[in-house]
C-alpha positions as CSV (number, residue, x, y, z in Angstrom):
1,X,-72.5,72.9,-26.8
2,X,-72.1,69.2,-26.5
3,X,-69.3,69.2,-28.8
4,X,-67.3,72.1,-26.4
5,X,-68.4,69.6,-23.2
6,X,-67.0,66.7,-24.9
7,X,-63.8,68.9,-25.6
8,X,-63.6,70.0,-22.4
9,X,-63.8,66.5,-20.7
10,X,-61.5,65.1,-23.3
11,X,-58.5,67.5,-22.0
12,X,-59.3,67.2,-18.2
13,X,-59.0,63.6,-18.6
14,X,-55.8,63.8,-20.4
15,X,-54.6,66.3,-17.8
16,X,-55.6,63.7,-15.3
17,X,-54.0,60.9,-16.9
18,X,-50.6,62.5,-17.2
19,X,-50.8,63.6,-13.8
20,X,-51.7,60.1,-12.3
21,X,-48.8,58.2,-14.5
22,X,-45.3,58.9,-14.4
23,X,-45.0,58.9,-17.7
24,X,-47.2,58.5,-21.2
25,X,-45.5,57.9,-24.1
26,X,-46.9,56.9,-27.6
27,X,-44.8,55.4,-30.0
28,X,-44.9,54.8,-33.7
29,X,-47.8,57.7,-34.0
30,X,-46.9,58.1,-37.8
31,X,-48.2,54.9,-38.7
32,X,-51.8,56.2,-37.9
33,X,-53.6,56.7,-41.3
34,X,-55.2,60.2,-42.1
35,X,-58.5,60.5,-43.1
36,X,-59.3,56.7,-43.3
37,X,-61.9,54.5,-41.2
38,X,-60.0,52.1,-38.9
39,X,-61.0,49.9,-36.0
40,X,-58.2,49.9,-33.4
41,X,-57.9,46.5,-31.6
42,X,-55.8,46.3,-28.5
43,X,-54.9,44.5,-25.3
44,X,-57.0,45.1,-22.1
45,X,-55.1,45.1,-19.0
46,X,-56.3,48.0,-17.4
47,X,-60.4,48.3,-17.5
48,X,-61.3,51.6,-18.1
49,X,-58.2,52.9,-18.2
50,X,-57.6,51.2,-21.4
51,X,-59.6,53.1,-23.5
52,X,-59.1,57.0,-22.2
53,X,-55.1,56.7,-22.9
54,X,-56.6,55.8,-26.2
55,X,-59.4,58.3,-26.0
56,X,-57.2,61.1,-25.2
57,X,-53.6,59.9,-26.3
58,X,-54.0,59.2,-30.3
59,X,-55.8,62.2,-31.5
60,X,-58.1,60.0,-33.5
61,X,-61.5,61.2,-31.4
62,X,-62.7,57.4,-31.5
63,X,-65.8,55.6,-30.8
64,X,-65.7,52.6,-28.2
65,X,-67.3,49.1,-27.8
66,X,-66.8,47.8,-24.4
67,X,-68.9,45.3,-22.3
68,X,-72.8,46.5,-21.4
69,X,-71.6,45.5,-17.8
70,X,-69.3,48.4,-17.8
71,X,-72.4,50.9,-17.8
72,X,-74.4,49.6,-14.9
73,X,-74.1,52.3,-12.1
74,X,-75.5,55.2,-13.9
75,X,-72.5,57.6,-13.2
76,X,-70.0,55.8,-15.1
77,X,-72.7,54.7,-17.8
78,X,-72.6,59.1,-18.2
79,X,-68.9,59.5,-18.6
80,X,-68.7,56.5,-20.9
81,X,-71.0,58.1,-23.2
82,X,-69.7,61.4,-22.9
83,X,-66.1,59.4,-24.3
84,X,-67.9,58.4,-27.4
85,X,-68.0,54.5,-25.9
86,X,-71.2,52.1,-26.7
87,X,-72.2,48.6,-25.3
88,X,-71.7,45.4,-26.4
89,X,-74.1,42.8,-25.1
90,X,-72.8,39.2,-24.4
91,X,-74.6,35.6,-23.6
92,X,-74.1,36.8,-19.6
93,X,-76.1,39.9,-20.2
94,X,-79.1,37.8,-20.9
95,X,-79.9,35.8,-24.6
96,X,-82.5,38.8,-25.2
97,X,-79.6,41.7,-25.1
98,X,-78.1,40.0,-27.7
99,X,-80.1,41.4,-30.6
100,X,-79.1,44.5,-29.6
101,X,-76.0,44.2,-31.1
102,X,-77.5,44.1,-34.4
103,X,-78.3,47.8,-33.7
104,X,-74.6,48.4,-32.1
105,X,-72.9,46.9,-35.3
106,X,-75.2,49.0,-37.4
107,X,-73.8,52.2,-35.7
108,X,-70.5,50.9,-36.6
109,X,-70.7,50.4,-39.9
110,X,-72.1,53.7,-40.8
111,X,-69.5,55.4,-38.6
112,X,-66.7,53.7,-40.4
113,X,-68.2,54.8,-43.5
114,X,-68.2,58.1,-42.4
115,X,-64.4,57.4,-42.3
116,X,-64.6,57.5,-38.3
117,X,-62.6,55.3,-36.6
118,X,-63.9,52.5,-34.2
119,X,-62.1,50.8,-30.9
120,X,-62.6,47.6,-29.4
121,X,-60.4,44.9,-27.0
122,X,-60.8,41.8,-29.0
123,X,-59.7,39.7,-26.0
124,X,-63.4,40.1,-24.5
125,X,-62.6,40.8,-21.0
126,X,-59.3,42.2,-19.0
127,X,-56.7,40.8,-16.9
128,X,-53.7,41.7,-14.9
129,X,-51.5,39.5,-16.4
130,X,-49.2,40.2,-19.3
131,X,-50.0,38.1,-22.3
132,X,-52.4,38.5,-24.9
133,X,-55.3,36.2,-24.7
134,X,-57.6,34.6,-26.9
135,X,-59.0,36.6,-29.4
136,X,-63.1,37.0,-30.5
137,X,-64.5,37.7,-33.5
138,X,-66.2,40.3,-33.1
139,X,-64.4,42.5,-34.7
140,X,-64.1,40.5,-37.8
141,X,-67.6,40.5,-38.2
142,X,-67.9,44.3,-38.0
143,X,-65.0,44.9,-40.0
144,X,-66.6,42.3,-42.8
145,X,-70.3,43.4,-42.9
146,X,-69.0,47.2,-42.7
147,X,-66.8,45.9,-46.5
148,X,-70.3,43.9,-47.2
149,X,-72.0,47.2,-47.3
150,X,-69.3,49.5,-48.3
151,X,-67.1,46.8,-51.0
152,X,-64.7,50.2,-52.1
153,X,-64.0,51.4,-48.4
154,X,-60.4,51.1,-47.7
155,X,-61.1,49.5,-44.2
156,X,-57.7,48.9,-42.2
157,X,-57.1,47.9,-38.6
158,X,-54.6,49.4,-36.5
159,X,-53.4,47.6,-33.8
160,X,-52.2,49.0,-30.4
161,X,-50.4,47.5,-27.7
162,X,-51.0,48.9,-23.9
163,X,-48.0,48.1,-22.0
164,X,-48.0,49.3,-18.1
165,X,-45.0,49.7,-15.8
166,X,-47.9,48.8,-12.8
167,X,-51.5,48.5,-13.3
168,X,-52.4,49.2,-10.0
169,X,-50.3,51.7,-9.2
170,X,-50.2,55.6,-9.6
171,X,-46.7,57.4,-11.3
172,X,-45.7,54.6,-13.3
173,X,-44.6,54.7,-16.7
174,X,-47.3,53.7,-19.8
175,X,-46.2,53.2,-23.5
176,X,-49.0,53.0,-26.0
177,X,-47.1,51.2,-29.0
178,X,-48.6,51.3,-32.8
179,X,-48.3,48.3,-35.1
180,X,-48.7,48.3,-38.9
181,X,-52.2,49.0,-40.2
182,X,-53.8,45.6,-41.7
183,X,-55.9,46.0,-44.5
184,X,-58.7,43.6,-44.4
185,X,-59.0,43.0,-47.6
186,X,-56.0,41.2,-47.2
187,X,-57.4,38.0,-45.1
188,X,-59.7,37.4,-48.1
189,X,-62.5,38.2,-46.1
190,X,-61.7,34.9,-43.7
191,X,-62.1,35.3,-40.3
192,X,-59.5,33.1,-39.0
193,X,-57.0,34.4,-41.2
194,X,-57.6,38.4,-39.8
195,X,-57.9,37.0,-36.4
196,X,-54.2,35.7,-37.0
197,X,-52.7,38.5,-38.6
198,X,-54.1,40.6,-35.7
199,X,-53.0,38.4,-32.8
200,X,-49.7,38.0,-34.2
201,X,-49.2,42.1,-34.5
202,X,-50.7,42.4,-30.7
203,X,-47.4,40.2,-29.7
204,X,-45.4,41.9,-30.5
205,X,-46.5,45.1,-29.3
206,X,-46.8,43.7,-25.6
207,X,-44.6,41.7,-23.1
208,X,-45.9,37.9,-23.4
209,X,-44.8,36.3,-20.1
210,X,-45.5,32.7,-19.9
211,X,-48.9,31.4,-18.9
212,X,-47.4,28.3,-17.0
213,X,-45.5,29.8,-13.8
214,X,-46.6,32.9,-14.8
215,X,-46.3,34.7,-11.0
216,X,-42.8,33.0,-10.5
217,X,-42.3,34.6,-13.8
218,X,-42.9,37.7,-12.8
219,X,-41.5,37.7,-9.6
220,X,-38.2,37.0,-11.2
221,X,-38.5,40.3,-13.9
222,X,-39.6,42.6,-11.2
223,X,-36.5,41.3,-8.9
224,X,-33.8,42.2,-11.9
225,X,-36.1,45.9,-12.3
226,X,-37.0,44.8,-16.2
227,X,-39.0,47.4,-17.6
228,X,-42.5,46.1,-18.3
229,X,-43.7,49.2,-19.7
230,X,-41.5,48.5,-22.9
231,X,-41.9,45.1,-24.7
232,X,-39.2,46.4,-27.0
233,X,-36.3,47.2,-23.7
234,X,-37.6,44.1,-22.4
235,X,-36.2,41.8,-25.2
236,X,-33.4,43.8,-25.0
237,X,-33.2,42.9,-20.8
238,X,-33.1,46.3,-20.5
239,X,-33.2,47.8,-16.3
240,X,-35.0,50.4,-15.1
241,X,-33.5,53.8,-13.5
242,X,-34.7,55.9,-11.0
243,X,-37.6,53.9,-8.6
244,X,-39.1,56.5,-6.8
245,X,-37.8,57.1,-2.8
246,X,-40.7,55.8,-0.2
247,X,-40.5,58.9,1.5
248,X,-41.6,60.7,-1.6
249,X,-44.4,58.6,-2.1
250,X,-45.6,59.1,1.9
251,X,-45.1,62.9,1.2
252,X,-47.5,62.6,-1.4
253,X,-49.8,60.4,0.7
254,X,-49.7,63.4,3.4
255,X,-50.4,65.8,1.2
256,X,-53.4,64.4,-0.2
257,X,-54.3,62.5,2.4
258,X,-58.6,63.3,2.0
259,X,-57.6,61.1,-1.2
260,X,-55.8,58.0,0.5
261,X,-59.0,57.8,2.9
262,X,-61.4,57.4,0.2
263,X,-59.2,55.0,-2.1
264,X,-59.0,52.9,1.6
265,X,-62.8,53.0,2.6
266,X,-63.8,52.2,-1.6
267,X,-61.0,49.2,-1.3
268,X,-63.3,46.6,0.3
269,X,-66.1,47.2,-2.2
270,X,-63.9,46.6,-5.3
271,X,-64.4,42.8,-5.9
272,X,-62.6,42.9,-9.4
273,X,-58.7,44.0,-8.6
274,X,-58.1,45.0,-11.9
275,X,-60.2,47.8,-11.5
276,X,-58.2,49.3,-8.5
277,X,-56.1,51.4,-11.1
278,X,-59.5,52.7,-12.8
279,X,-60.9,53.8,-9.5
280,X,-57.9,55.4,-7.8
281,X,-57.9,57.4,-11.1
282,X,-61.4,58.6,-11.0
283,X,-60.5,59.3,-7.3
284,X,-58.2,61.8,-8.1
285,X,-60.1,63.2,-11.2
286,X,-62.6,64.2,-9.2
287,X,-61.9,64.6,-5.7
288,X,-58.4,66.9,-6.8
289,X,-60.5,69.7,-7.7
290,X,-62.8,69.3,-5.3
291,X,-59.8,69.1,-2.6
292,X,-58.6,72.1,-4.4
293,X,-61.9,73.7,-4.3
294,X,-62.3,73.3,-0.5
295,X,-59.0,74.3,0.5
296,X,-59.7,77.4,-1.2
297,X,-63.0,78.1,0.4
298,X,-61.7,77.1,3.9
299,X,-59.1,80.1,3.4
300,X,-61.1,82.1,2.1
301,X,-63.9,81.7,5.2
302,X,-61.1,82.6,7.2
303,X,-59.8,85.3,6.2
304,X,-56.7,84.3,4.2
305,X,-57.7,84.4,0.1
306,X,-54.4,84.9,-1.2
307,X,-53.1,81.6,0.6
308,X,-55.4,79.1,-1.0
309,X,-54.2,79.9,-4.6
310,X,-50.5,79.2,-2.8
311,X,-51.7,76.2,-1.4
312,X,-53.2,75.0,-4.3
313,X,-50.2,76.0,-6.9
314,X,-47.7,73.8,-4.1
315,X,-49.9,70.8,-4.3
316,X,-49.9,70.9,-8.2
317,X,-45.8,71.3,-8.4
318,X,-45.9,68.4,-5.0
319,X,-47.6,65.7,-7.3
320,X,-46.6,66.8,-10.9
321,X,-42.6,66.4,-9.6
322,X,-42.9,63.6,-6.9
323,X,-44.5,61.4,-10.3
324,X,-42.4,58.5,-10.7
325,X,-41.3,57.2,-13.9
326,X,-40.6,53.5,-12.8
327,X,-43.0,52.0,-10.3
328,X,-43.7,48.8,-11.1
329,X,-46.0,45.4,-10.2
């Protein structure tokens, strides 16, 4: 049973998802090994929404490490465990968290030995702004203790780069890109070394705008329409096509306006901006059906069954052809 709820809350997020972006698209999907224990590594950009496009988007059914912080209002802490994700304690947490990691680590190395596959964002925290940042070493150490225990298990790491049209916006456009697997027997079990090989593959599967002048930077991409969804059509200086029209976007704001009320009255109590894409997401994961559900019961308690269905089914088509494929900020 908690297998067929798992399933179940793995395909209405990946509903959700392709509903709130414009556009999904993985690339490189062949260079995924089969049947072989990998820990993913990729840029964090987007909080949560990070690791369900990876969750839902690889087919790999992975287990997470992100930050014990994450699982603090009890809500969240349930649908992060439902996703297969477990906490990592850091200095900030408190000195006596830390041994829990012992424990964490543990769970890591057996699941990799089980040939699982395990996924963490080296960089240690998230940010809005588009270049890869210092990496930790925590998953070096996982990655050689798990080989400690293990010596014959072909361990590899895949990495993934996360590369958004907006991060704060709905109906943009998302490419998930695939590196190279790196075996880790390669670094010769040096930490430095994998740390390099790993940062150097994360590069070049995201845009890398410069950290000095980085908003002028931007400002002057966003004003010639580079895509920043693609790090590949951005070397290129490739344009984007088709922005989406205003009034489509304030046709969609009509029709779900219950929606736009919360995400406004929420706002103020969102101190960490990079989390505005994460909660207008769970917004409509869970208040569309439940808008869906009360339209429904509002016609039926007056009388007219057969038009919630119709209103329901002209919402859907409203917001799955008004998505826009190249918002961008």
């Amino acid at each position: 049973m908690q297998h067929l709820l798992n399933e179940l809350l793995r395909i209405w997020v990946r509903v959700s998802l392709h509903f709130y972006f414009g556009q999904i698209r993985v690339k490189n999907r062949s260079l995924i090994p089969n049947n072989t224990p990998l820990i993913v590594v990729a840029n964090h950009q987007n909080a949560l929404l990070d690791a369900l496009l990876i969750a839902t988007e690889l087919g790999l059914k992975p287990f997470f490490l992100a930050r014990a912080s994450a699982f603090k209002k009890p809500w969240i802490a349930t649908l992060l465990q439902q996703l297969q994700i477990m906490p990592v304690f850091r200095m900030r947490d408190g000195i006596s968290s830390l041994s829990r990691n012992e424990e964490i680590f543990q769970q890591c190395q057996n699941l990799l030995a089980r040939r699982k596959t395990i996924v963490l964002f080296p960089e240690g925290n998230h940010s809005l702004k588009r270049h890869l940042r210092p990496l930790s070493k925590g998953f070096t150490r996982i990655a050689f203790s798990t080989l400690d225990r293990y010596p014959q298990l072909p361990l590899y790491i895949l990495p993934i780069g996360i590369n958004y049209g907006a991060h704060q916006l709905p109906w943009c456009k998302v490419n998930l890109l695939i590196g190279e697997p790196i075996d880790v027997s390669e670094s010769k079990f040096d930490p430095h070394t994998l740390k390099e090989m790993v940062a150097s593959s994360l590069r070049e599967l995201t845009i890398q705008l410069p950290t000095k002048a980085y908003e002028t930077s931007l400002e002057k991409h966003l004003k010639a329409q580079m895509d920043l969804s693609d790090p590949e059509a951005f070397r290129q200086r490739k344009s984007l096509s088709g922005q989406m029209h205003k009034d489509r976007h304030r046709l969609i704001q009509f029709l779900y306006f219950p929606l736009f009320f919360i995400w406004k009255w929420v706002k103020p109590g969102i101190h960490d901006p990079v989390f505005y894409g994460t909660v207008k997401f769970l917004i409509g994961f869970l208040g569309v059906p439940t808008y869906f559900f009360l339209i429904s019961l509002i016609c039926r308690m007056v009388g007219f069954i057969v038009l919630g269905p119709i209103i329901v089914i002209g919402l859907t088509l409203a917001l799955y052809f008004f998505r826009n494929s190249g918002r961008q900020a």
